[in-house]
C-alpha positions as CSV (number, residue, x, y, z in Angstrom):
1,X,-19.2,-23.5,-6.9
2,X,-16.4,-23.6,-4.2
3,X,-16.3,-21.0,-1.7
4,X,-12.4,-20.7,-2.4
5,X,-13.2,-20.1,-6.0
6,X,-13.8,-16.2,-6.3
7,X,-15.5,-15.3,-9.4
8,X,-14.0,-13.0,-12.1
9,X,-16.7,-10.6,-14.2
10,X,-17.0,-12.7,-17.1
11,X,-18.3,-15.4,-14.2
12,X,-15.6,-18.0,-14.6
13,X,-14.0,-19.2,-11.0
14,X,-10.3,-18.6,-10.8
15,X,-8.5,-20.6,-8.4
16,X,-6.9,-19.1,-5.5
17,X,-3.0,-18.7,-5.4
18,X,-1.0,-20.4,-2.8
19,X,0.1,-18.3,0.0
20,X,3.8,-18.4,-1.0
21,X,3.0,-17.7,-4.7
22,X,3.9,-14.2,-6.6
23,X,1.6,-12.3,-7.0
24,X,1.3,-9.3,-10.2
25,X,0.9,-5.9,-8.8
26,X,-2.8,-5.8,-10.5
27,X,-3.1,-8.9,-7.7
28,X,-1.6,-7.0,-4.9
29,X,-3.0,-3.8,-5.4
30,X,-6.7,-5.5,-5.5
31,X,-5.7,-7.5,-2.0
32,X,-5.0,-4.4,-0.2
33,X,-7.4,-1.8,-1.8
34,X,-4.2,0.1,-3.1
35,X,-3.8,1.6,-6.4
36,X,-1.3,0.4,-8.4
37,X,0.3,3.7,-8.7
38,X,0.6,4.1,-5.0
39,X,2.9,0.5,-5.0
40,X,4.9,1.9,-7.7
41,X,5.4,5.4,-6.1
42,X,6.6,3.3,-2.4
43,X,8.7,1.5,-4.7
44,X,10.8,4.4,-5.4
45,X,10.2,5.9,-1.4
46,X,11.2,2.5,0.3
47,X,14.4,0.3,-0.9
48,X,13.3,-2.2,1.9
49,X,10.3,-3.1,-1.1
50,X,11.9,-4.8,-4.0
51,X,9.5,-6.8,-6.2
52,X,11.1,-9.1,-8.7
53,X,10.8,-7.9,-12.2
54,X,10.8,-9.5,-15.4
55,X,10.9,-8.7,-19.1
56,X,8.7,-5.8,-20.0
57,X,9.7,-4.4,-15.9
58,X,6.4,-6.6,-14.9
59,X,6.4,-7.4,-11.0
60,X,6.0,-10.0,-9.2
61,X,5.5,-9.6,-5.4
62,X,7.1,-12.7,-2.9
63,X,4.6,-13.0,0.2
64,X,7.6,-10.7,2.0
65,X,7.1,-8.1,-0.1
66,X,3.3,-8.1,0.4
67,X,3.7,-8.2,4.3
68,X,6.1,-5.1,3.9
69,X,3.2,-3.2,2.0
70,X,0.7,-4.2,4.8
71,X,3.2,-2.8,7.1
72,X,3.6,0.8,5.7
73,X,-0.3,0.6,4.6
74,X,-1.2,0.3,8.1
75,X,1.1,3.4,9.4
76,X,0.5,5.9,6.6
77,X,-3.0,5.2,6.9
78,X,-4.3,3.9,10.0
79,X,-1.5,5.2,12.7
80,X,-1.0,8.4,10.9
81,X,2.8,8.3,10.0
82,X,4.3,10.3,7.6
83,X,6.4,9.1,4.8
84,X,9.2,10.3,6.3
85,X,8.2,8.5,9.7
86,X,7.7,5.2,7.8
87,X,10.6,5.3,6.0
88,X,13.3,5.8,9.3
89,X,11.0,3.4,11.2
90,X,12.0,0.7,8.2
91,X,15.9,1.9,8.0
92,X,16.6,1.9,12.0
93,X,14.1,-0.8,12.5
94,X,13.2,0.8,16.1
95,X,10.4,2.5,17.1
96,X,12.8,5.0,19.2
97,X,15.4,7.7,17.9
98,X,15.7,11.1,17.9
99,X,13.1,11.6,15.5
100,X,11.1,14.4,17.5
101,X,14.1,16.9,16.7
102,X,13.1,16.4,13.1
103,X,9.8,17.6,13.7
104,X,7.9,14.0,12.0
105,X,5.8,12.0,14.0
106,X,8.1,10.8,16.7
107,X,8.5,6.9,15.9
108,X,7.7,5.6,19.8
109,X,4.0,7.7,20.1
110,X,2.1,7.3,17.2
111,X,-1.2,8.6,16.8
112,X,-4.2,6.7,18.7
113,X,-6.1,4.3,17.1
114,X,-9.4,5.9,15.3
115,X,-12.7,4.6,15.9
116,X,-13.8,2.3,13.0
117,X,-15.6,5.0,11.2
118,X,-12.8,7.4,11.7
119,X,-10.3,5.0,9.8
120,X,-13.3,4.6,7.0
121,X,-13.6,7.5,6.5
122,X,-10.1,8.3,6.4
123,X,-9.9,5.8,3.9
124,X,-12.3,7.3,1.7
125,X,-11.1,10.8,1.8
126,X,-7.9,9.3,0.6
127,X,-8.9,7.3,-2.0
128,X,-11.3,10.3,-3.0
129,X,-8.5,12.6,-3.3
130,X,-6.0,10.3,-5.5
131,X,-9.7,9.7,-7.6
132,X,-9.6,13.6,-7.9
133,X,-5.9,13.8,-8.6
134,X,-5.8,11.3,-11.7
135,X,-9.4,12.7,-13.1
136,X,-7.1,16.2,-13.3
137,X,-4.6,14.0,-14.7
138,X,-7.1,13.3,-17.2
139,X,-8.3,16.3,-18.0
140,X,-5.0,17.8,-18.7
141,X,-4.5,14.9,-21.3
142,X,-7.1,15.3,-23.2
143,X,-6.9,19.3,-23.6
């Protein structure tokens, strides 16, 4: 097989999308190791992200949209920012203001960069506590 042809679990090759396709949020969210709940939630947190949606409110991400989720993936996660933070970074488009007044991470001095394992296991803690947050999500459903 072609080493552009990833394989899906039924071990057919599915061909790889351009880079200017649209992509589904199932897509998306697999490409950046974000749950699809988290894009829907920054949906509603940052205007700036507007997916196009079609009938039955399915999305479809433009490559702009993707870099835009990169963006706020990597300063929520890996530089520390709050939402907050991330969010009047996007509006003013500057990182300088007068955020330290508000008492967020000022915009101009974020957080250093964490060693490798640092940001892994960051990463994991996360992902562990969303994991814990829908399994009580669960549980309360089926009581």
């Amino acid at each position: 097989m072609s080493e552009d042809l990833p394989i899906e679990a039924e071990g057919r090759a599915k061909p790889r999308k351009a880079p200017t396709a649209f992509r589904t949020i199932s897509e998306v969210a697999d490409d950046l190791h974000i749950p699809q709940h988290v894009l829907r939630f920054w949906e509603s947190k940052f205007p700036q992200l507007k997916p196009l949606k079609r009938g039955g409110g399915r999305r479809y991400y433009r490559p702009e949209d993707i870099a835009l989720l990169r963006r706020i993936s990597d300063l929520l996660y890996t530089q520390g920012y709050t939402i907050k933070g991330v969010q009047r970074l996007l509006r003013d488009g500057t990182d300088e203001g007068p955020q330290a007044q508000t008492g967020e991470l000022p915009l101009g001095d974020p957080l250093p960069p964490l060693a490798a394992e640092e940001q892994e296991t960051a990463a994991l803690r996360a992902a562990l506590a969303e994991l814990e947050a829908i399994a009580g999500e669960l549980r309360d459903l089926v009581r």
